[in-house]
FIKOLZA-1660 file (N, C-alpha, C; in steps of 0.1 Angstrom, whole numbers, plus 5000, padded with zeros to 4 digits):
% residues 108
   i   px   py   pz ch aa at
   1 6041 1429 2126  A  X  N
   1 6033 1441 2124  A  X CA
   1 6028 1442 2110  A  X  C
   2 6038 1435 2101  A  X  N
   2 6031 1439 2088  A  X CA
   2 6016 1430 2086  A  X  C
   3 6016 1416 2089  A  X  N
   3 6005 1411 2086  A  X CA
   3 5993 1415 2090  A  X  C
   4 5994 1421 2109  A  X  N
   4 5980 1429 2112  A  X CA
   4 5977 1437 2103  A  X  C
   5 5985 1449 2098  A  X  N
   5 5983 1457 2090  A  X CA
   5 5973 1455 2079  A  X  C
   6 5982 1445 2071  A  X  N
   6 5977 1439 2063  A  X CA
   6 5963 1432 2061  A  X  C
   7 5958 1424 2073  A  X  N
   7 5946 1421 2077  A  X CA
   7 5936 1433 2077  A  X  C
   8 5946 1443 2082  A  X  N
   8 5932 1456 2085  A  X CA
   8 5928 1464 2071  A  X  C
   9 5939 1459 2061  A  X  N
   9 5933 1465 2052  A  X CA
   9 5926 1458 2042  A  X  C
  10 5925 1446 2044  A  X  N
  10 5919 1437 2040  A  X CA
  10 5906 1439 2037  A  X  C
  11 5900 1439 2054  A  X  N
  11 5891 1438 2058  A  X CA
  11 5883 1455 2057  A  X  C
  12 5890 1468 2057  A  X  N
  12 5884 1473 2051  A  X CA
  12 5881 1476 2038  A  X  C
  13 5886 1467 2027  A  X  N
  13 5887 1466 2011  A  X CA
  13 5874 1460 2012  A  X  C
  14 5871 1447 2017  A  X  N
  14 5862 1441 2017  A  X CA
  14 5849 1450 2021  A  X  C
  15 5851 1456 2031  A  X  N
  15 5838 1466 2038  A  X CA
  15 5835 1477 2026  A  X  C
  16 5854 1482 2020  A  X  N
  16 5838 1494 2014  A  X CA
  16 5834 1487 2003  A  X  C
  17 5838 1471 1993  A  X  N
  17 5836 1467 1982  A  X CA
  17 5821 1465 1986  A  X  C
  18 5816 1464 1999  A  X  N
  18 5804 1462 2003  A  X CA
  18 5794 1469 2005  A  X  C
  19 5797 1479 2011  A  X  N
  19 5792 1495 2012  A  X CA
  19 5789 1494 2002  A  X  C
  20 5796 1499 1992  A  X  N
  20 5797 1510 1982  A  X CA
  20 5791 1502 1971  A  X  C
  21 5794 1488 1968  A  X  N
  21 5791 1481 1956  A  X CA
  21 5773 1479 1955  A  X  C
  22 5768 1477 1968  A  X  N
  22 5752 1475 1969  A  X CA
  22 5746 1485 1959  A  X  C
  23 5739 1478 1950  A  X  N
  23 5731 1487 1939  A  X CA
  23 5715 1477 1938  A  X  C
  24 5707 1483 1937  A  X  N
  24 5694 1478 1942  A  X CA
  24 5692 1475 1926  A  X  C
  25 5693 1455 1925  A  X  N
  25 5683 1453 1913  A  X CA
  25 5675 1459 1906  A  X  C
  26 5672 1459 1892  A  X  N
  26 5661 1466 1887  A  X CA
  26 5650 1455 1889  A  X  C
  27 5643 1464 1894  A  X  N
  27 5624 1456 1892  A  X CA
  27 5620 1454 1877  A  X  C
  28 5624 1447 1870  A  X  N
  28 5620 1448 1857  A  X CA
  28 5602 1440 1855  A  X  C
  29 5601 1437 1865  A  X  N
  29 5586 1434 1863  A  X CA
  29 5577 1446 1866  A  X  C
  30 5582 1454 1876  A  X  N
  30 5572 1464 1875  A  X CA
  30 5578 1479 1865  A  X  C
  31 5587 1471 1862  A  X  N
  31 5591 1479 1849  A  X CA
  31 5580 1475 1836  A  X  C
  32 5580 1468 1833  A  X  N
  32 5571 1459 1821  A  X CA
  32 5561 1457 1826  A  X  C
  33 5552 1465 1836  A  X  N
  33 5540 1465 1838  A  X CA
  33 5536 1482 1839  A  X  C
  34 5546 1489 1837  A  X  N
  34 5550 1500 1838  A  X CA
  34 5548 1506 1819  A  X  C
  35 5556 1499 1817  A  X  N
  35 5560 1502 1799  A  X CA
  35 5545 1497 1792  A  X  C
  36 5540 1485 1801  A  X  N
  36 5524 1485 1793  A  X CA
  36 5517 1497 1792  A  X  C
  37 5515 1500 1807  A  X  N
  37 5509 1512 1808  A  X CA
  37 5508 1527 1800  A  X  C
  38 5526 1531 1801  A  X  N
  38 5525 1547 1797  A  X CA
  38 5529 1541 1784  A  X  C
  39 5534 1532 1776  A  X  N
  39 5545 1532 1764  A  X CA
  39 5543 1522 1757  A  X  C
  40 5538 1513 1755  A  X  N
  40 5531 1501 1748  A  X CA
  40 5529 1503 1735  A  X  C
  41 5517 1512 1736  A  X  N
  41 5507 1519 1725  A  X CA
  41 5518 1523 1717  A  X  C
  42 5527 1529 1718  A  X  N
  42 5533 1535 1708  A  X CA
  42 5551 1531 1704  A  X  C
  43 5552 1519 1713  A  X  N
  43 5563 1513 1715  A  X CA
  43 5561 1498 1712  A  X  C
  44 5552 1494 1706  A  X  N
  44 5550 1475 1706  A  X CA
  44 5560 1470 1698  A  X  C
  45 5562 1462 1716  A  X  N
  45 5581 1453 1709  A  X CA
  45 5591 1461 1707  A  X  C
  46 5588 1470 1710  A  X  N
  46 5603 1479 1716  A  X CA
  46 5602 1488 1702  A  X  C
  47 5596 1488 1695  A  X  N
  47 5594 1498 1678  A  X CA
  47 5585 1509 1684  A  X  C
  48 5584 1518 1673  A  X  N
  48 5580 1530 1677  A  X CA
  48 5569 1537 1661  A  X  C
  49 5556 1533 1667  A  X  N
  49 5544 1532 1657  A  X CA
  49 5545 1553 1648  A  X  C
  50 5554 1556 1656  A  X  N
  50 5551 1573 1651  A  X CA
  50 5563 1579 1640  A  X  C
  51 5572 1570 1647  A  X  N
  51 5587 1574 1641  A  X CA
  51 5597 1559 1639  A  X  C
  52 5595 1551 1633  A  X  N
  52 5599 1536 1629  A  X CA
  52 5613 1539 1629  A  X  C
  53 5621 1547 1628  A  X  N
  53 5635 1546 1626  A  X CA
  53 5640 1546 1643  A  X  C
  54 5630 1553 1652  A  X  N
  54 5634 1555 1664  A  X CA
  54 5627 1545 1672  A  X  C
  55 5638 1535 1672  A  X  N
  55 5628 1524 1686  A  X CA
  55 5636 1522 1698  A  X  C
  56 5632 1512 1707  A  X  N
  56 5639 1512 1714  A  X CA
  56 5648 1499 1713  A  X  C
  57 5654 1497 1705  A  X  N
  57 5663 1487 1708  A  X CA
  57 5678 1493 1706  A  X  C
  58 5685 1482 1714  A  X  N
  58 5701 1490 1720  A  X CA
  58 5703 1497 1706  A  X  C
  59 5705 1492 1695  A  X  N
  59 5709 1500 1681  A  X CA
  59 5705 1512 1680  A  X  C
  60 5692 1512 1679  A  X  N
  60 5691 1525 1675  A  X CA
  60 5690 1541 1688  A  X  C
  61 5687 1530 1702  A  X  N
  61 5688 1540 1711  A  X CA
  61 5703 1544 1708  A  X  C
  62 5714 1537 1708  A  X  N
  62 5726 1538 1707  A  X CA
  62 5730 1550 1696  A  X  C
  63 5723 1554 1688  A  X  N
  63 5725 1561 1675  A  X CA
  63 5720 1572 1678  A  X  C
  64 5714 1569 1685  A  X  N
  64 5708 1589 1697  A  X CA
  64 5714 1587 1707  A  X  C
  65 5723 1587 1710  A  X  N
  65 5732 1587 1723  A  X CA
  65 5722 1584 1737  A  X  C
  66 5714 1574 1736  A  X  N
  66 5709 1567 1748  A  X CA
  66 5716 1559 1749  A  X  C
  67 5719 1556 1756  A  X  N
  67 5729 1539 1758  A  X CA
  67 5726 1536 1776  A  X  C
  68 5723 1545 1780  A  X  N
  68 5716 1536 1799  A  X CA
  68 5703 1544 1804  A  X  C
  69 5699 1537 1814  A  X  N
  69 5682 1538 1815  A  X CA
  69 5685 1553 1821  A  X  C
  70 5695 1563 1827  A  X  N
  70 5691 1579 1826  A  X CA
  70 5689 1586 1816  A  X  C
  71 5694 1581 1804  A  X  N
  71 5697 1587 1789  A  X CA
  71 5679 1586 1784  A  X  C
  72 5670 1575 1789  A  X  N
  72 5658 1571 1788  A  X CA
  72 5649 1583 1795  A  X  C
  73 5652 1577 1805  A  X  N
  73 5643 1585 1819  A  X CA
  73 5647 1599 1813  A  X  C
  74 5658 1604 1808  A  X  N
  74 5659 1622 1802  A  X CA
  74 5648 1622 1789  A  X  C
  75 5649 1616 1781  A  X  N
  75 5641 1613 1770  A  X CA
  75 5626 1614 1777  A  X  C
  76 5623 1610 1780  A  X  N
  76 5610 1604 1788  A  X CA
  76 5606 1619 1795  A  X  C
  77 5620 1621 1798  A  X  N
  77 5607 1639 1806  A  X CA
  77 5611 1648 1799  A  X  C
  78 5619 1650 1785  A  X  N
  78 5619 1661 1775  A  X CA
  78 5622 1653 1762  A  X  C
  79 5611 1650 1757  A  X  N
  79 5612 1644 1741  A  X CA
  79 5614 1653 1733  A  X  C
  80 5613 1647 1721  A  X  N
  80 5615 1653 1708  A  X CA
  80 5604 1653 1703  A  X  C
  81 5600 1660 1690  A  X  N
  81 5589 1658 1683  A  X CA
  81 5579 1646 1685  A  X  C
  82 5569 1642 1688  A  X  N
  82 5559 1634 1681  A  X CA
  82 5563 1622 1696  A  X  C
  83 5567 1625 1705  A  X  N
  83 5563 1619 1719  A  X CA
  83 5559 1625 1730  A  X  C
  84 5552 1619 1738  A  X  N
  84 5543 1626 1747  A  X CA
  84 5556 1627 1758  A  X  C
  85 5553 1641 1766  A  X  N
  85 5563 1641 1778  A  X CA
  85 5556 1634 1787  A  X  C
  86 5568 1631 1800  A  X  N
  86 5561 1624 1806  A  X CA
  86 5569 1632 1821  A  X  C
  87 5556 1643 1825  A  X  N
  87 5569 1650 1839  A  X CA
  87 5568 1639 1851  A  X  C
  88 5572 1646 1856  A  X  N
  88 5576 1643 1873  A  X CA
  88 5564 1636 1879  A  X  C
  89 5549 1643 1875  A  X  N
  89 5536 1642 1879  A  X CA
  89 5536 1631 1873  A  X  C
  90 5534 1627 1861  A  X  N
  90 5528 1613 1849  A  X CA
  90 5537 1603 1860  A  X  C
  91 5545 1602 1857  A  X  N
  91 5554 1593 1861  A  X CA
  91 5567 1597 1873  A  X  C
  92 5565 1591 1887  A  X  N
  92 5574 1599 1890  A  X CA
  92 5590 1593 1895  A  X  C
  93 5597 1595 1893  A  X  N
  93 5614 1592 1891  A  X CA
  93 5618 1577 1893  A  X  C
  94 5609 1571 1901  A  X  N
  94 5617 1561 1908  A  X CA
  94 5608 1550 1896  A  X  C
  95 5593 1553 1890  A  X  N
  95 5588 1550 1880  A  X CA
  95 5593 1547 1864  A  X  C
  96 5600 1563 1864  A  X  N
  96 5601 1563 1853  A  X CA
  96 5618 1552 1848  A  X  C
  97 5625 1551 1860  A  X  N
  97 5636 1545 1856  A  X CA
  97 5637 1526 1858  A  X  C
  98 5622 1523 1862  A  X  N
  98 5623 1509 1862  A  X CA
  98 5617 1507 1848  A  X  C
  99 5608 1519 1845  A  X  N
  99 5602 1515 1828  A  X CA
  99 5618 1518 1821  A  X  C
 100 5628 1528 1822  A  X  N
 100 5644 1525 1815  A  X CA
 100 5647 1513 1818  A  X  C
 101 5650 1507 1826  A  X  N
 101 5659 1497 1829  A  X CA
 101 5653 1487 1824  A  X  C
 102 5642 1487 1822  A  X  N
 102 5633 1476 1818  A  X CA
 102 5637 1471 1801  A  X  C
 103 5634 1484 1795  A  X  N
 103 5641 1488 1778  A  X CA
 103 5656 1485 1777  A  X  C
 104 5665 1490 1788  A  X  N
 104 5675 1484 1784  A  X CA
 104 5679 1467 1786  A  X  C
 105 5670 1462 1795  A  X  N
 105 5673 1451 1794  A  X CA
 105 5669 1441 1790  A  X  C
 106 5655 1443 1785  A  X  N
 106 5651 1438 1771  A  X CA
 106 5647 1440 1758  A  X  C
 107 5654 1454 1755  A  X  N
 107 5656 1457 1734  A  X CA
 107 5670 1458 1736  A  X  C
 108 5674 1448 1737  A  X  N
 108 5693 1447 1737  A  X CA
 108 5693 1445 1716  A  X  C
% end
């Protein structure tokens, strides 16, 4: 009795690591076809032509408490001084977080 058991729980360990673990790659190509578009102009090479202390690489996102692409995507639809918003309309969600993931995974 114990090993069936044991089998059964196995095999649902395995099921939900599988369920649950599925997370849909980031498209970082149409992320960075994305970031040309709305963010380029004022982001070339991950720097930031308005505010030079604030760019996007992990450091200094890191030093404004961005550290993952929703911290971005928040940024992105309520900035701070001297960046353009970008609502729901400009860019919409599923948009705005392949242009995040895109930044975090390459201004490391």
């Amino acid at each position: 009795m114990y090993r069936p058991m044991m089998t059964g729980f196995a095999v649902l360990a395995v099921g939900a690591a599988l369920l649950g673990g599925c997370k849909k790659a980031p498209d970082l190509a149409k992320g960075e076809a994305l970031f040309k578009q709305h963010c380029a102009v004022c982001h070339p090479d991950g720097g930031n032509t308005i505010t030079p202390q604030k760019t996007l690489h992990a450091k200094a996102l890191a030093a404004n408490n961005i550290t993952k692409p929703e911290d971005i995507v928040k940024t992105m639809r309520n900035p701070g001084p001297g960046m353009n918003k970008f609502d729901q309309a400009t860019i919409p969600d599923e948009d705005a977080t392949a242009i995040a993931e895109y930044v975090v995974h390459t201004y490391k």
